[in-house]
Biotite code that builds the C-alpha atoms (Angstrom):
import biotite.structure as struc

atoms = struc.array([
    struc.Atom([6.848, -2.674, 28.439], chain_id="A", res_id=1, res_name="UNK", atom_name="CA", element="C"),
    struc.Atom([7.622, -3.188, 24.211], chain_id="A", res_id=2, res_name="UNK", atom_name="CA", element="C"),
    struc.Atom([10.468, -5.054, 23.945], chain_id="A", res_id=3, res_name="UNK", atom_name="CA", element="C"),
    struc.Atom([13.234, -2.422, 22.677], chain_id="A", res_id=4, res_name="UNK", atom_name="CA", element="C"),
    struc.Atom([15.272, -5.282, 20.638], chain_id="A", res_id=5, res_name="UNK", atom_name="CA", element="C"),
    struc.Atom([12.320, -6.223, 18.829], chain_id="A", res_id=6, res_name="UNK", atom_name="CA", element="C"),
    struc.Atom([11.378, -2.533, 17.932], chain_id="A", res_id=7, res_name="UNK", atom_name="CA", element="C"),
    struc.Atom([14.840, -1.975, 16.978], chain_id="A", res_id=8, res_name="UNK", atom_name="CA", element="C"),
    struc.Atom([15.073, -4.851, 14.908], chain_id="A", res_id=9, res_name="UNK", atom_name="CA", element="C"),
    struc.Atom([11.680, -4.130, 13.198], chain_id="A", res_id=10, res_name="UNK", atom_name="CA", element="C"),
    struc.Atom([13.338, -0.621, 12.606], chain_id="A", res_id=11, res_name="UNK", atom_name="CA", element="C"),
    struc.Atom([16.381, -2.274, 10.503], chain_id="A", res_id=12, res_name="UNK", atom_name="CA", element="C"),
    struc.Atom([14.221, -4.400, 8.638], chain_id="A", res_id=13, res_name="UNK", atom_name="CA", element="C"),
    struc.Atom([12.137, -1.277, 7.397], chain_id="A", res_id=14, res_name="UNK", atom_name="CA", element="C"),
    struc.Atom([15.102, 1.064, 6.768], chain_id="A", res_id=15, res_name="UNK", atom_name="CA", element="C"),
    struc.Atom([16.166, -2.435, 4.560], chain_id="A", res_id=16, res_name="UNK", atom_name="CA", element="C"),
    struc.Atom([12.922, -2.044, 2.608], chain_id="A", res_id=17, res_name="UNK", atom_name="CA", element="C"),
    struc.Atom([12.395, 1.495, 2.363], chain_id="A", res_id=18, res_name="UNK", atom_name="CA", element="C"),
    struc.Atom([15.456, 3.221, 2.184], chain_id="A", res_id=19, res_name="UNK", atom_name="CA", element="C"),
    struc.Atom([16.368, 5.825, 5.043], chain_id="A", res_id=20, res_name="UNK", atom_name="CA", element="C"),
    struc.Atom([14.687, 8.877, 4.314], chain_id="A", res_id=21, res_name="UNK", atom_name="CA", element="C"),
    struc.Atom([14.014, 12.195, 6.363], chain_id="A", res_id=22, res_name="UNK", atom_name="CA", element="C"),
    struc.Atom([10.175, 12.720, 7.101], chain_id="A", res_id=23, res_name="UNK", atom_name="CA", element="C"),
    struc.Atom([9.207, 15.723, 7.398], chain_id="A", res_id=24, res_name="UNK", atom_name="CA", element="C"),
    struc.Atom([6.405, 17.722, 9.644], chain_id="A", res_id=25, res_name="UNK", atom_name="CA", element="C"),
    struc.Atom([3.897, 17.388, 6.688], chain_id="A", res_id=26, res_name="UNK", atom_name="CA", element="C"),
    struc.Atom([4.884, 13.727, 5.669], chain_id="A", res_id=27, res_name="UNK", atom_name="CA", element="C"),
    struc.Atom([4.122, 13.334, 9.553], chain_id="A", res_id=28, res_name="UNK", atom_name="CA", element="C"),
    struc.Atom([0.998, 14.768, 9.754], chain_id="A", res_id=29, res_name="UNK", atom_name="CA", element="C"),
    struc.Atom([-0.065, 12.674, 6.184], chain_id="A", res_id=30, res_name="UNK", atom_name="CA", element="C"),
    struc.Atom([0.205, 9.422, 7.844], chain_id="A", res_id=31, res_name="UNK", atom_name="CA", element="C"),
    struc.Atom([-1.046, 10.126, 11.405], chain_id="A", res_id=32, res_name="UNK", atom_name="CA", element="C"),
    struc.Atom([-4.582, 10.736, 9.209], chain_id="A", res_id=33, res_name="UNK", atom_name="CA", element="C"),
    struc.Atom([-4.033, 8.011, 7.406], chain_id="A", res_id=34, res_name="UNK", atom_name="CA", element="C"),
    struc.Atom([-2.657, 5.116, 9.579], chain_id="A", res_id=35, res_name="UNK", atom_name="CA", element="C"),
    struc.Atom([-2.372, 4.302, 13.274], chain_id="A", res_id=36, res_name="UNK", atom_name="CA", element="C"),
    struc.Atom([0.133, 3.607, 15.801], chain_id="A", res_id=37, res_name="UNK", atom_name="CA", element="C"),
    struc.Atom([0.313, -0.077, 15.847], chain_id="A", res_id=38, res_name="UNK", atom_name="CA", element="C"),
    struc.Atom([0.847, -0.039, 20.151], chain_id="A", res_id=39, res_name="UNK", atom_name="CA", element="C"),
    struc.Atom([-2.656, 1.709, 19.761], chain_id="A", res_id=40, res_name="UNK", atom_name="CA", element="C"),
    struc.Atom([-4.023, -0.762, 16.820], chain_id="A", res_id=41, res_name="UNK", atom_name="CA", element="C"),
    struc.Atom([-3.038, -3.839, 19.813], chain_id="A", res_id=42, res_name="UNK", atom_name="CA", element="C"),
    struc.Atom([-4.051, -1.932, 22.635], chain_id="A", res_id=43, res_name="UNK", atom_name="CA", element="C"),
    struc.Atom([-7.664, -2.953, 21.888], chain_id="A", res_id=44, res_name="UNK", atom_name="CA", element="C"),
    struc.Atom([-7.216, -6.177, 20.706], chain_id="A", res_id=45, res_name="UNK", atom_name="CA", element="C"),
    struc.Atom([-6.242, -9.349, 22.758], chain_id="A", res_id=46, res_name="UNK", atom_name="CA", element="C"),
    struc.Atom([-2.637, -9.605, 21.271], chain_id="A", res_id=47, res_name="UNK", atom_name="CA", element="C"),
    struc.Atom([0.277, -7.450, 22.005], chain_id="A", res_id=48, res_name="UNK", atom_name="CA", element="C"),
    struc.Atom([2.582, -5.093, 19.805], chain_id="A", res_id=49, res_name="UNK", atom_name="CA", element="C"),
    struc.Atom([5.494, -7.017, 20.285], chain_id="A", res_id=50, res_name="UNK", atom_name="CA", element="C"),
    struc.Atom([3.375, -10.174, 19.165], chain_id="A", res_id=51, res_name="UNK", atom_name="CA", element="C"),
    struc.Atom([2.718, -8.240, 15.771], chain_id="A", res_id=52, res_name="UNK", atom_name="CA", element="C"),
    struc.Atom([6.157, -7.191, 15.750], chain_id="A", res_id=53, res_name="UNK", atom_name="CA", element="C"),
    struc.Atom([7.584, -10.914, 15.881], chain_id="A", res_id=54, res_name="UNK", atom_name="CA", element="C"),
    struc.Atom([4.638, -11.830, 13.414], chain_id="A", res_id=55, res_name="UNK", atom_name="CA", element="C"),
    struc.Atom([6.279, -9.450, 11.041], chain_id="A", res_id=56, res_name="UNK", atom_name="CA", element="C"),
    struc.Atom([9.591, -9.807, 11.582], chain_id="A", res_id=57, res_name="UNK", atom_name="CA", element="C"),
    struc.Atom([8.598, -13.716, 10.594], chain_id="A", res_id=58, res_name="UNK", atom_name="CA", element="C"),
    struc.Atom([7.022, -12.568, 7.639], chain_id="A", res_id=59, res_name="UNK", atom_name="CA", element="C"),
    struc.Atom([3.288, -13.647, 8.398], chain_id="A", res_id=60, res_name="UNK", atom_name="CA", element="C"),
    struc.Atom([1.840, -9.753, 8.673], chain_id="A", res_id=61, res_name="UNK", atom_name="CA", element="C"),
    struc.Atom([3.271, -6.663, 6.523], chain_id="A", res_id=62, res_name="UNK", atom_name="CA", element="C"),
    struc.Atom([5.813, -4.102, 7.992], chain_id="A", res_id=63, res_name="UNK", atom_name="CA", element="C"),
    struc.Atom([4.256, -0.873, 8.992], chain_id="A", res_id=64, res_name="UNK", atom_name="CA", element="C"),
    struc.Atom([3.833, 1.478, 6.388], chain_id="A", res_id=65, res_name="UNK", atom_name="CA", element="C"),
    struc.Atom([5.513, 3.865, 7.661], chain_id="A", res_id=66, res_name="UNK", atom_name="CA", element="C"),
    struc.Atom([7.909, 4.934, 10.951], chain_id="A", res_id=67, res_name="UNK", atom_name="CA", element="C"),
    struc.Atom([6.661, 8.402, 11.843], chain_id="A", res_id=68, res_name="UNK", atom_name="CA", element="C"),
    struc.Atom([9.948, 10.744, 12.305], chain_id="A", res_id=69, res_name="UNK", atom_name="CA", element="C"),
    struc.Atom([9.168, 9.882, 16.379], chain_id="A", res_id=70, res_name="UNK", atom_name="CA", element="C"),
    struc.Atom([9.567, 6.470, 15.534], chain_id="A", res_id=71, res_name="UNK", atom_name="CA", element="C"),
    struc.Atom([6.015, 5.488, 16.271], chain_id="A", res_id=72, res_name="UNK", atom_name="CA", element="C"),
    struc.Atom([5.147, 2.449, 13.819], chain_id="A", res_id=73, res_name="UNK", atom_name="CA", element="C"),
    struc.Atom([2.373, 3.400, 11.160], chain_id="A", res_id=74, res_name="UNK", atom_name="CA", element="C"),
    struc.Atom([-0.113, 0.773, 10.152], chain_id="A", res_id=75, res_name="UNK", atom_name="CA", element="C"),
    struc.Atom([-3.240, 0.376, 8.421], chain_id="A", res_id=76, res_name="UNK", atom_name="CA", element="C"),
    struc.Atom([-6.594, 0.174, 10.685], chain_id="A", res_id=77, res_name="UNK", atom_name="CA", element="C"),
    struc.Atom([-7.074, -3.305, 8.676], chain_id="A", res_id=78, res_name="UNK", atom_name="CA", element="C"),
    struc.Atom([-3.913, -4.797, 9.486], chain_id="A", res_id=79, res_name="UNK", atom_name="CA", element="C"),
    struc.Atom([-5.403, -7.651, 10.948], chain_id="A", res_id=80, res_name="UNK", atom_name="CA", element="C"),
    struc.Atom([-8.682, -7.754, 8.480], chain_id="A", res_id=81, res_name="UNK", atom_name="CA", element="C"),
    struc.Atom([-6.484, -10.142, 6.060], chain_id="A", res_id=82, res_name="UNK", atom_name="CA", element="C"),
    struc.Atom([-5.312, -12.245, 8.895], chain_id="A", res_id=83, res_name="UNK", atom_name="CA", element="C"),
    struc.Atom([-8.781, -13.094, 10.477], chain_id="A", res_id=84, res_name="UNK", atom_name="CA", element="C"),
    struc.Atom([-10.468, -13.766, 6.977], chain_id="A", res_id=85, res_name="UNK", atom_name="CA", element="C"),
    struc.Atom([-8.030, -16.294, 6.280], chain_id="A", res_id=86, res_name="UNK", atom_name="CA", element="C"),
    struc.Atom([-8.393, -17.848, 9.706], chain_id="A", res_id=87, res_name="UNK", atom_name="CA", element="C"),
    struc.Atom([-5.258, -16.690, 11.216], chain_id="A", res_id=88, res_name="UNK", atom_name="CA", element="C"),
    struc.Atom([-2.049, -15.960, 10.314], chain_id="A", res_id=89, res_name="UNK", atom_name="CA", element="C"),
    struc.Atom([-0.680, -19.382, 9.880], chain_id="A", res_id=90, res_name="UNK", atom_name="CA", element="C"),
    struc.Atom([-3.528, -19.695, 7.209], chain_id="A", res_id=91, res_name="UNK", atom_name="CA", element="C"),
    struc.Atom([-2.744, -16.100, 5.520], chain_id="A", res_id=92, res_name="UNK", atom_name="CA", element="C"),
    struc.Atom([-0.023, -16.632, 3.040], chain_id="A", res_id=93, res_name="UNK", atom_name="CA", element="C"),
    struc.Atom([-1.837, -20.048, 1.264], chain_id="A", res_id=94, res_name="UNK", atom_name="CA", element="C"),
    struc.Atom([-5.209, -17.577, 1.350], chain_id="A", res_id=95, res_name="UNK", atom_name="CA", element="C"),
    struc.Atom([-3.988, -14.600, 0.089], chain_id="A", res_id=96, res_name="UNK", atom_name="CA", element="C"),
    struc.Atom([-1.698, -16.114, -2.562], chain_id="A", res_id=97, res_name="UNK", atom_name="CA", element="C"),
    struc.Atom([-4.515, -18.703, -4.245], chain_id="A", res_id=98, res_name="UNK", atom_name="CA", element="C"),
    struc.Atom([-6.399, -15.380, -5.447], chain_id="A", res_id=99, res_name="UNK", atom_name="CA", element="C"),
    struc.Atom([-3.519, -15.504, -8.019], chain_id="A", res_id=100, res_name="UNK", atom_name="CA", element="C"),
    struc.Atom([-4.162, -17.964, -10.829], chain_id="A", res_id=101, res_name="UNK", atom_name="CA", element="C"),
    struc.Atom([-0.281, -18.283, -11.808], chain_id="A", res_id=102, res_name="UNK", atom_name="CA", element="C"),
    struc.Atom([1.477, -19.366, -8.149], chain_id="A", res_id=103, res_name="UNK", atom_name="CA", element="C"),
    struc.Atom([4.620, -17.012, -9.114], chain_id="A", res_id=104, res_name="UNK", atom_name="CA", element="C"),
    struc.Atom([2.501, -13.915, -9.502], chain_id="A", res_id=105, res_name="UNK", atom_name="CA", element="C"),
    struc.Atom([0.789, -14.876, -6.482], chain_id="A", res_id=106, res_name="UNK", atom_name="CA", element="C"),
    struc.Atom([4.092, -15.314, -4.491], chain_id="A", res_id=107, res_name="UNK", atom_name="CA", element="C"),
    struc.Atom([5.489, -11.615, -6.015], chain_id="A", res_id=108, res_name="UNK", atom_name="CA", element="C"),
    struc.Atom([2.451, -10.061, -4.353], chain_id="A", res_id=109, res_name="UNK", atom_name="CA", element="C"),
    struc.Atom([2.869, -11.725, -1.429], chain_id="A", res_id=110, res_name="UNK", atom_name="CA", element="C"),
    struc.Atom([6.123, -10.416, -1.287], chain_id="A", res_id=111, res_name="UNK", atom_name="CA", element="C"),
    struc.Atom([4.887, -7.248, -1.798], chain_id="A", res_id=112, res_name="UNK", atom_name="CA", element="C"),
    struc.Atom([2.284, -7.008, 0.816], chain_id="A", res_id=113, res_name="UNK", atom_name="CA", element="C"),
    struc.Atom([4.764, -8.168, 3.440], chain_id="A", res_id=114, res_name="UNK", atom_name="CA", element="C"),
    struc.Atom([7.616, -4.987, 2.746], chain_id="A", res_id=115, res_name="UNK", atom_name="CA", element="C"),
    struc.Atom([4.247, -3.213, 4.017], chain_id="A", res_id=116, res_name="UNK", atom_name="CA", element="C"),
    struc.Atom([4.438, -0.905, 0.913], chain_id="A", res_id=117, res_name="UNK", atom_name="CA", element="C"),
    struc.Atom([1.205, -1.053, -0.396], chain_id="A", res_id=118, res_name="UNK", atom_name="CA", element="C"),
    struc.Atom([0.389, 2.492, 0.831], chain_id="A", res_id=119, res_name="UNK", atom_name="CA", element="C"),
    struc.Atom([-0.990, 3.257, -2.803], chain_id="A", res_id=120, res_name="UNK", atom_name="CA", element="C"),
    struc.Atom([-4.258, 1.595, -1.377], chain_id="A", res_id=121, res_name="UNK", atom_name="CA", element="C"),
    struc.Atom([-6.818, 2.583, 1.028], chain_id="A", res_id=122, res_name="UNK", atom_name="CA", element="C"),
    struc.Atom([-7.680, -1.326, 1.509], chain_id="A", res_id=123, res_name="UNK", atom_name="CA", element="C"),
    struc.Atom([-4.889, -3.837, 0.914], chain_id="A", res_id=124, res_name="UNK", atom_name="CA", element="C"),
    struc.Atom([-6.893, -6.944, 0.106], chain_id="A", res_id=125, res_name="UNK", atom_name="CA", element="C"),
    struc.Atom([-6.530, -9.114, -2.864], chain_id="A", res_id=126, res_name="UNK", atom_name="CA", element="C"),
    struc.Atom([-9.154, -7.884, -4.725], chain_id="A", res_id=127, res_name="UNK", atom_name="CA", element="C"),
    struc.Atom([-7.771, -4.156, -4.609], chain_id="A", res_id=128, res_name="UNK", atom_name="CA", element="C"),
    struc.Atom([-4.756, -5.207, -5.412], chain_id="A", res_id=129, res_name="UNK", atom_name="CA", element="C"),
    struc.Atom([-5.697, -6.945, -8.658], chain_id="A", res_id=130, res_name="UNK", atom_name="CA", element="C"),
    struc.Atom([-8.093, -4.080, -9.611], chain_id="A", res_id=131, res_name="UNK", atom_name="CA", element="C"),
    struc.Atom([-5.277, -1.628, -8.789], chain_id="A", res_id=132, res_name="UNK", atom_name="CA", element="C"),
    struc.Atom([-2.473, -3.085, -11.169], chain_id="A", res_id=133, res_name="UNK", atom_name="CA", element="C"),
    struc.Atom([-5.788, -3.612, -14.384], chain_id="A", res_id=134, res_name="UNK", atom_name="CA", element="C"),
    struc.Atom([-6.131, -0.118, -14.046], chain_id="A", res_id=135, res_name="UNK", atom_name="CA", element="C"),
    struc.Atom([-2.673, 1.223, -13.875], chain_id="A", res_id=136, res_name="UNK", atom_name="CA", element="C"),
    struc.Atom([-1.755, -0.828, -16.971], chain_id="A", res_id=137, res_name="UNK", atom_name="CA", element="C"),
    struc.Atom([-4.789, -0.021, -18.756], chain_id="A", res_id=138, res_name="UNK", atom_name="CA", element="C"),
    struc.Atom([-4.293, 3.714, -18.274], chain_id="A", res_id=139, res_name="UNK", atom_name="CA", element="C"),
    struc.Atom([-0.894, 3.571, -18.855], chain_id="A", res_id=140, res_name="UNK", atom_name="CA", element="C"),
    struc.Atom([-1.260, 1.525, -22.196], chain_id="A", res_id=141, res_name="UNK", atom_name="CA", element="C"),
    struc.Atom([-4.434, 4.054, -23.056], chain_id="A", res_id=142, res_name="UNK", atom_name="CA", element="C"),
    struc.Atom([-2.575, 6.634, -25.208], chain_id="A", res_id=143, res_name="UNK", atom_name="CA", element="C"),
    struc.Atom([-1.228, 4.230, -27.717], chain_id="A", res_id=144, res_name="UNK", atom_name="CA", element="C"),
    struc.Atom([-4.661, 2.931, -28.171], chain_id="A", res_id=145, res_name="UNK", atom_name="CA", element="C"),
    struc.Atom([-6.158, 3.162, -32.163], chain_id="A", res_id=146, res_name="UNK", atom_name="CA", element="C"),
    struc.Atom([-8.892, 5.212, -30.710], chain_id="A", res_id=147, res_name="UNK", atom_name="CA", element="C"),
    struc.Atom([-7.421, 7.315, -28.635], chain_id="A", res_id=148, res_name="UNK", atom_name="CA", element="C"),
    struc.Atom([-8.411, 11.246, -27.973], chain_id="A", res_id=149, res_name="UNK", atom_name="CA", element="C"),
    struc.Atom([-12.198, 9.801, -29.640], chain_id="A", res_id=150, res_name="UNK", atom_name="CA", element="C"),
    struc.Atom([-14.779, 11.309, -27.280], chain_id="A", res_id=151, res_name="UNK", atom_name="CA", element="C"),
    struc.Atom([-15.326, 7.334, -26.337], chain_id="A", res_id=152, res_name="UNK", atom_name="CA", element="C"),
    struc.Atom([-12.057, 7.095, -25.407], chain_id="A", res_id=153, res_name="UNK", atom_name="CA", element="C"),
    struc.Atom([-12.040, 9.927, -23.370], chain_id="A", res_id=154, res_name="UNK", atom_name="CA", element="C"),
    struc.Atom([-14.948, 8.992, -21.573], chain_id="A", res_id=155, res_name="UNK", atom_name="CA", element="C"),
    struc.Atom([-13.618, 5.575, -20.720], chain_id="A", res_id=156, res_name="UNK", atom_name="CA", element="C"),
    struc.Atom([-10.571, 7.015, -19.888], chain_id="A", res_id=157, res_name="UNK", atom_name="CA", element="C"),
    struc.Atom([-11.892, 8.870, -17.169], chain_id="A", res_id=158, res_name="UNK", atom_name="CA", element="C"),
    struc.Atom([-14.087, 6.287, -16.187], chain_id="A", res_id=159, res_name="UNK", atom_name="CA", element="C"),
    struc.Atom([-10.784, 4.176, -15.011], chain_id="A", res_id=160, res_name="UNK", atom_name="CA", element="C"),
    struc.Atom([-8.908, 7.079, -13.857], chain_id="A", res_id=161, res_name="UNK", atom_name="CA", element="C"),
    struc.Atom([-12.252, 7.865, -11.578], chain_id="A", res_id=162, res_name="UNK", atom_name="CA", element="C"),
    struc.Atom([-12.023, 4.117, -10.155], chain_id="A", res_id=163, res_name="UNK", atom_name="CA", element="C"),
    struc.Atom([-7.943, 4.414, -9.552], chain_id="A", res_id=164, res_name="UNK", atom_name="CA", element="C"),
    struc.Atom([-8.206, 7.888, -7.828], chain_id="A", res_id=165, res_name="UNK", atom_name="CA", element="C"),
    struc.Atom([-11.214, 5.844, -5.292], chain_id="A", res_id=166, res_name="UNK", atom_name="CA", element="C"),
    struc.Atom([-8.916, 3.129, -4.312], chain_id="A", res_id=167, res_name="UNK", atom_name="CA", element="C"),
    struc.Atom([-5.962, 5.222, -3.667], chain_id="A", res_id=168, res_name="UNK", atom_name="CA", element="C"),
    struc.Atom([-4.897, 8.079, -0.988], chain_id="A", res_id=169, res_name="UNK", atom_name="CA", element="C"),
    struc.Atom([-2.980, 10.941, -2.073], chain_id="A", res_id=170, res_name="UNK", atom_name="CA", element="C"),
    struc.Atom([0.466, 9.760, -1.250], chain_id="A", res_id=171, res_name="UNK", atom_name="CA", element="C"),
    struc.Atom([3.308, 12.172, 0.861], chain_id="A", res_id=172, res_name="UNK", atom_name="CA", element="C"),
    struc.Atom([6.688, 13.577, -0.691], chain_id="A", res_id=173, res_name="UNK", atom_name="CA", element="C"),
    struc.Atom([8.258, 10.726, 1.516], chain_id="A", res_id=174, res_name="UNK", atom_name="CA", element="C"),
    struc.Atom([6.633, 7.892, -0.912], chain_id="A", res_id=175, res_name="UNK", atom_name="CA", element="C"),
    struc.Atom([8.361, 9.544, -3.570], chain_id="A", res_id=176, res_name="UNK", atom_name="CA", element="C"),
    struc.Atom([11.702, 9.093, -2.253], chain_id="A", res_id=177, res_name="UNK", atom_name="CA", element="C"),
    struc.Atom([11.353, 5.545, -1.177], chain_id="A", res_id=178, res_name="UNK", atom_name="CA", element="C"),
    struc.Atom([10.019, 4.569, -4.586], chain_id="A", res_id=179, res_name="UNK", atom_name="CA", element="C"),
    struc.Atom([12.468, 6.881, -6.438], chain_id="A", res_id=180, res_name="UNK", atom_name="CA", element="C"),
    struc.Atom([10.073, 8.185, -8.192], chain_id="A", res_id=181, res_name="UNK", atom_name="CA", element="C"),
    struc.Atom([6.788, 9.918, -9.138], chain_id="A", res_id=182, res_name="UNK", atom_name="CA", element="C"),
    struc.Atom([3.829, 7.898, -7.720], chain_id="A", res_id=183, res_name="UNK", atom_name="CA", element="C"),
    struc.Atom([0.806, 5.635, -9.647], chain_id="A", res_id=184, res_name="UNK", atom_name="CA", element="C"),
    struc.Atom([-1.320, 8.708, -8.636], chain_id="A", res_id=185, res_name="UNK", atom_name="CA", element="C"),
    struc.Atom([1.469, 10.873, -10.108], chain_id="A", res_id=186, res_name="UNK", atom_name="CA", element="C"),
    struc.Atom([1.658, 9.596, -13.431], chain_id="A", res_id=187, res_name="UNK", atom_name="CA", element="C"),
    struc.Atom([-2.216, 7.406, -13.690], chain_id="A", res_id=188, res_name="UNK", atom_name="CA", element="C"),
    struc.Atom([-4.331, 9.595, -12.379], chain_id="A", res_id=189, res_name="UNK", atom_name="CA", element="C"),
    struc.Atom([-3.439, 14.073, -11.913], chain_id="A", res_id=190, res_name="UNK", atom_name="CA", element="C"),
    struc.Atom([-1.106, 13.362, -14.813], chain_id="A", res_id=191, res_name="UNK", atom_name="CA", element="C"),
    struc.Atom([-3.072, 12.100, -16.995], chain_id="A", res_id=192, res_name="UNK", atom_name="CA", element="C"),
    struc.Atom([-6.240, 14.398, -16.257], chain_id="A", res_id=193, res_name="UNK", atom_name="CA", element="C"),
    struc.Atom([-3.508, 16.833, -17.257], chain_id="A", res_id=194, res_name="UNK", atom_name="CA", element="C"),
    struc.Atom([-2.852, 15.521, -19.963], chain_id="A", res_id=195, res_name="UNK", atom_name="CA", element="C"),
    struc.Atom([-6.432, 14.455, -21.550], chain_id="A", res_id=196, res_name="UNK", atom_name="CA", element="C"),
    struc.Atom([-8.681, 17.172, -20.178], chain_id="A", res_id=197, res_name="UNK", atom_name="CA", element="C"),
    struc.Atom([-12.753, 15.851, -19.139], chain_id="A", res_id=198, res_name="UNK", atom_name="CA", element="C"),
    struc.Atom([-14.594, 16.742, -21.531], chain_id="A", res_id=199, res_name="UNK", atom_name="CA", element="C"),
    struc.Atom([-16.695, 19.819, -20.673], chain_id="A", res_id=200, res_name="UNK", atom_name="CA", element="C"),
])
């Protein structure tokens, strides 16, 4: 039987992160298509739920994502992928941080992949991490560009908003009360194919 402490005090340490927020039907139906339960995640591996529970409660895997309005805890499919490629979890905070070439930006987004709220990705890895946060900034910094509105800026434009809108899933109203706030696919990507048309 899961341990109830444990799944209470993984509970506390969520609300902590996230805020404690209603979700709704809809929000519940997002993330059932997007993530799974992580009691059905363990059930076909060799560890337990309450071992990934204790594992992030340590800090050595990410909180779920979410806590379904039944309580059920949300992860990604991958929540182990990171773990295994850095040989285990004692191995997975030295691996994942040395893909950072400055040690404090590498410990910030290790930090960040732990409060489990890197939802804005369909694969948390390093890599999509990285590529996530070029394109944000480059979007975001696009408008003030010299060039901007040129048909070559438009194109290229669209180019990165085309990669952003690849790498991340459409989000629920939920996110945008946790984060206080519109979301990266908000404002980078229908925003600003609002607000600078495709060329036809």
């Amino acid at each position: 039987m899961p341990d109830r402490n444990l799944r209470q005090q993984l509970a506390d340490r969520y609300f902590e992160v996230n805020g404690d927020h209603p979700m709704t039907g809809a929000d519940d139906r997002y993330v059932s298509g997007q993530f799974v339960v992580l009691e059905e995640l363990c059930a076909a591996r060799a560890g337990t739920a309450d071992e990934a529970r204790r594992l992030m409660l340590a800090g050595r895997l990410p909180l779920p994502g979410y806590l379904r309005s039944d309580g059920a805890e949300m992860v990604p499919a991958d929540l182990f992928a990171l773990a295994e490629a850095a040989g285990g979890t004692d191995r997975l905070e030295e691996w994942f941080t040395a893909h950072w070439a400055e040690p404090a930006d590498g410990k910030a987004e290790w930090a960040a992949y732990l409060s489990g709220q890197y939802v804005c990705l369909h694969s948390v890895n390093p890599a999509t991490i990285r590529r996530k946060g070029e394109l944000t900034a480059a979007i975001g910094a696009a408008p003030e560009e010299p060039g901007a509105g040129s048909p070559q800026w438009l194109a290229r434009l669209h180019t990165m908003i085309d990669e952003l809108d690849v790498l991340e899933p459409a989000f629920t109203a939920y996110d945008r009360l946790r984060f206080g706030g519109p979301t990266s696919r908000d404002t980078c990507i229908d925003g600003m194919r609002a607000r600078y048309p495709r060329a036809v």
